[in-house]
C-alpha positions as CSV (number, residue, x, y, z in Angstrom):
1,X,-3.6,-2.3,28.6
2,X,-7.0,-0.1,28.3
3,X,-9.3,-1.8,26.3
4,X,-12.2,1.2,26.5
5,X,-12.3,2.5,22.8
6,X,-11.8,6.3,22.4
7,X,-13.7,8.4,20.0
8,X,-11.7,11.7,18.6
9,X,-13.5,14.9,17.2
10,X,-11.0,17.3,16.1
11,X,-12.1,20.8,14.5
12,X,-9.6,22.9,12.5
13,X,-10.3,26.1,10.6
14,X,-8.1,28.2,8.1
15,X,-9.4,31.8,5.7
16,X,-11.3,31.4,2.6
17,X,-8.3,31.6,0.3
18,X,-6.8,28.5,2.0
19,X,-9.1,25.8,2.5
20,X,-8.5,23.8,-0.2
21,X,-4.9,23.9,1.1
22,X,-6.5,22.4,4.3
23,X,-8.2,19.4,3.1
24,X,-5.6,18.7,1.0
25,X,-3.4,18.5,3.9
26,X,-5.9,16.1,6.4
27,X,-6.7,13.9,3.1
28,X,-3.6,13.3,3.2
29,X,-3.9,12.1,7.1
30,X,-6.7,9.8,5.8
31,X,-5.4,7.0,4.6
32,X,-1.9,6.2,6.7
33,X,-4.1,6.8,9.8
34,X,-6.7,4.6,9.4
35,X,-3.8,2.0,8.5
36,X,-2.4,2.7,11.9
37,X,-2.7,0.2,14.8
38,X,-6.0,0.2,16.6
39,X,-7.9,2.2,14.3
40,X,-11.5,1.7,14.2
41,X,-12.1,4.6,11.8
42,X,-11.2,8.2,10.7
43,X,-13.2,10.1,9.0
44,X,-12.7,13.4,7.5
45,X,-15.9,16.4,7.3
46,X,-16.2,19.8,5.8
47,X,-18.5,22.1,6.6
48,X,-21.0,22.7,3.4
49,X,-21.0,26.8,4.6
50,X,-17.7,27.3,5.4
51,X,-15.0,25.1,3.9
52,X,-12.1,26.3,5.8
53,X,-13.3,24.3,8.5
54,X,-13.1,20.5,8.8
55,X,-13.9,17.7,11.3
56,X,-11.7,14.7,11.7
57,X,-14.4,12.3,13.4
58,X,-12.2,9.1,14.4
59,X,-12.5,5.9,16.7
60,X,-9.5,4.0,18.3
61,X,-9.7,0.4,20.1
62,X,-7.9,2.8,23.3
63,X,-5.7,5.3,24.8
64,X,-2.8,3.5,24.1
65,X,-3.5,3.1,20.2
66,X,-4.6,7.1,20.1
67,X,-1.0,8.0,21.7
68,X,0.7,5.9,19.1
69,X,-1.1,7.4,16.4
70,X,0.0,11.0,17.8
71,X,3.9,9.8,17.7
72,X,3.3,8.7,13.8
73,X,5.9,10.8,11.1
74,X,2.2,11.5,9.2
75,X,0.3,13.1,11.8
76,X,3.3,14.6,12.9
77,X,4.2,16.4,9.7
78,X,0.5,16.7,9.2
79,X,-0.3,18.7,12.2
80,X,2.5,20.9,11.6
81,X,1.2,22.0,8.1
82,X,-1.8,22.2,9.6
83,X,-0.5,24.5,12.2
84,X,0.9,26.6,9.5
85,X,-2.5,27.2,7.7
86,X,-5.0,27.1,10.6
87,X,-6.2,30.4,11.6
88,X,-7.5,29.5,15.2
89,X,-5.8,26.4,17.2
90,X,-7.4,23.3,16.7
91,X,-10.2,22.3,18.8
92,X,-9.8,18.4,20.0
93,X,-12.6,16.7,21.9
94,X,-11.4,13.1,23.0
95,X,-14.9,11.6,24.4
96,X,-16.1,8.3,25.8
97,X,-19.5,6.9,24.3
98,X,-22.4,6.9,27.4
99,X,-24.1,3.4,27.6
Protein backbone atom coordinates (compact mmCIF):
# COMPACT_ATOMS: atom_id res chain seq x y z
CA UNK A 1 0.00 0.00 0.00
CA UNK A 2 1.32 3.82 -0.67
CA UNK A 3 2.08 5.30 2.41
CA UNK A 4 3.15 8.93 0.66
CA UNK A 5 0.33 11.37 1.87
CA UNK A 6 -1.51 13.29 -0.89
CA UNK A 7 -2.48 16.90 -0.61
CA UNK A 8 -5.80 17.90 -2.84
CA UNK A 9 -6.48 21.59 -3.96
CA UNK A 10 -9.65 21.68 -5.86
CA UNK A 11 -11.10 25.08 -7.23
CA UNK A 12 -14.79 25.43 -8.30
CA UNK A 13 -16.59 28.51 -9.50
CA UNK A 14 -20.40 29.23 -10.19
CA UNK A 15 -22.25 33.21 -11.14
CA UNK A 16 -22.99 35.62 -8.60
CA UNK A 17 -26.59 34.65 -8.12
CA UNK A 18 -25.45 31.17 -7.13
CA UNK A 19 -22.76 31.03 -4.80
CA UNK A 20 -24.40 30.65 -1.76
CA UNK A 21 -25.96 27.61 -3.48
CA UNK A 22 -22.26 26.48 -3.93
CA UNK A 23 -20.99 26.48 -0.43
CA UNK A 24 -23.97 25.23 0.69
CA UNK A 25 -23.41 22.29 -1.38
CA UNK A 26 -19.32 21.58 -0.43
CA UNK A 27 -20.29 22.40 3.39
CA UNK A 28 -22.12 19.72 3.04
CA UNK A 29 -18.91 17.63 1.66
CA UNK A 30 -17.25 18.85 4.97
CA UNK A 31 -18.05 16.91 7.46
CA UNK A 32 -18.67 13.07 5.92
CA UNK A 33 -15.32 13.66 4.25
CA UNK A 34 -13.20 14.42 6.80
CA UNK A 35 -14.86 11.23 8.61
CA UNK A 36 -13.68 9.19 5.71
CA UNK A 37 -10.84 6.80 5.99
CA UNK A 38 -7.33 8.30 5.79
CA UNK A 39 -8.31 11.75 6.03
CA UNK A 40 -5.78 14.04 7.40
CA UNK A 41 -7.92 17.14 6.77
CA UNK A 42 -10.35 19.00 4.42
CA UNK A 43 -10.87 22.26 4.46
CA UNK A 44 -13.22 24.35 2.71
CA UNK A 45 -12.13 28.41 1.33
CA UNK A 46 -13.98 31.16 -0.37
CA UNK A 47 -12.64 33.76 -2.00
CA UNK A 48 -13.29 37.25 0.07
CA UNK A 49 -13.76 39.06 -3.75
CA UNK A 50 -15.54 36.68 -5.44
CA UNK A 51 -17.73 34.22 -3.56
CA UNK A 52 -18.74 32.01 -6.32
CA UNK A 53 -15.47 30.61 -6.10
CA UNK A 54 -14.22 28.07 -3.44
CA UNK A 55 -11.09 26.03 -2.59
CA UNK A 56 -11.38 22.58 -1.06
CA UNK A 57 -7.70 22.41 0.46
CA UNK A 58 -7.49 18.58 1.75
CA UNK A 59 -4.74 16.00 2.92
CA UNK A 60 -5.07 12.15 2.72
CA UNK A 61 -2.56 9.53 4.40
CA UNK A 62 -2.42 8.22 0.24
CA UNK A 63 -3.55 7.43 -3.04
CA UNK A 64 -5.47 4.67 -2.02
CA UNK A 65 -7.51 6.64 0.79
CA UNK A 66 -8.07 9.66 -1.98
CA UNK A 67 -9.61 6.93 -4.49
CA UNK A 68 -11.83 5.72 -1.77
CA UNK A 69 -13.04 9.01 -0.87
CA UNK A 70 -13.86 9.66 -4.75
CA UNK A 71 -16.17 6.29 -4.75
CA UNK A 72 -18.04 7.77 -1.41
CA UNK A 73 -22.28 8.30 -2.09
CA UNK A 74 -21.39 12.13 -0.60
CA UNK A 75 -18.80 13.21 -2.93
CA UNK A 76 -20.56 11.49 -5.47
CA UNK A 77 -23.82 13.24 -5.13
CA UNK A 78 -21.83 16.24 -4.13
CA UNK A 79 -19.81 16.64 -7.26
CA UNK A 80 -22.81 16.13 -9.35
CA UNK A 81 -24.67 19.17 -7.76
CA UNK A 82 -21.65 20.74 -8.02
CA UNK A 83 -21.50 20.05 -11.65
CA UNK A 84 -24.93 21.39 -12.05
CA UNK A 85 -24.03 24.92 -10.53
CA UNK A 86 -20.40 25.35 -11.61
CA UNK A 87 -19.95 27.62 -14.44
CA UNK A 88 -16.32 26.43 -15.52
CA UNK A 89 -15.14 22.63 -14.75
CA UNK A 90 -13.44 22.24 -11.64
CA UNK A 91 -9.84 22.73 -11.44
CA UNK A 92 -8.21 19.77 -9.27
CA UNK A 93 -4.42 19.96 -8.38
CA UNK A 94 -3.41 16.57 -6.59
CA UNK A 95 0.35 17.59 -5.34
CA UNK A 96 3.11 15.92 -3.36
CA UNK A 97 4.78 18.24 -0.62
CA UNK A 98 8.80 18.92 -1.63
CA UNK A 99 11.15 18.08 1.34
Amino acid sequence: METKVVNVVAHMETSPDKANQLVQVCLGLVEPSRKDPGCISYELFQDKQHPGKVTFIEKWENQEALDAHLKTPHLVNGLNAIGALATKPAEVLILNKLE
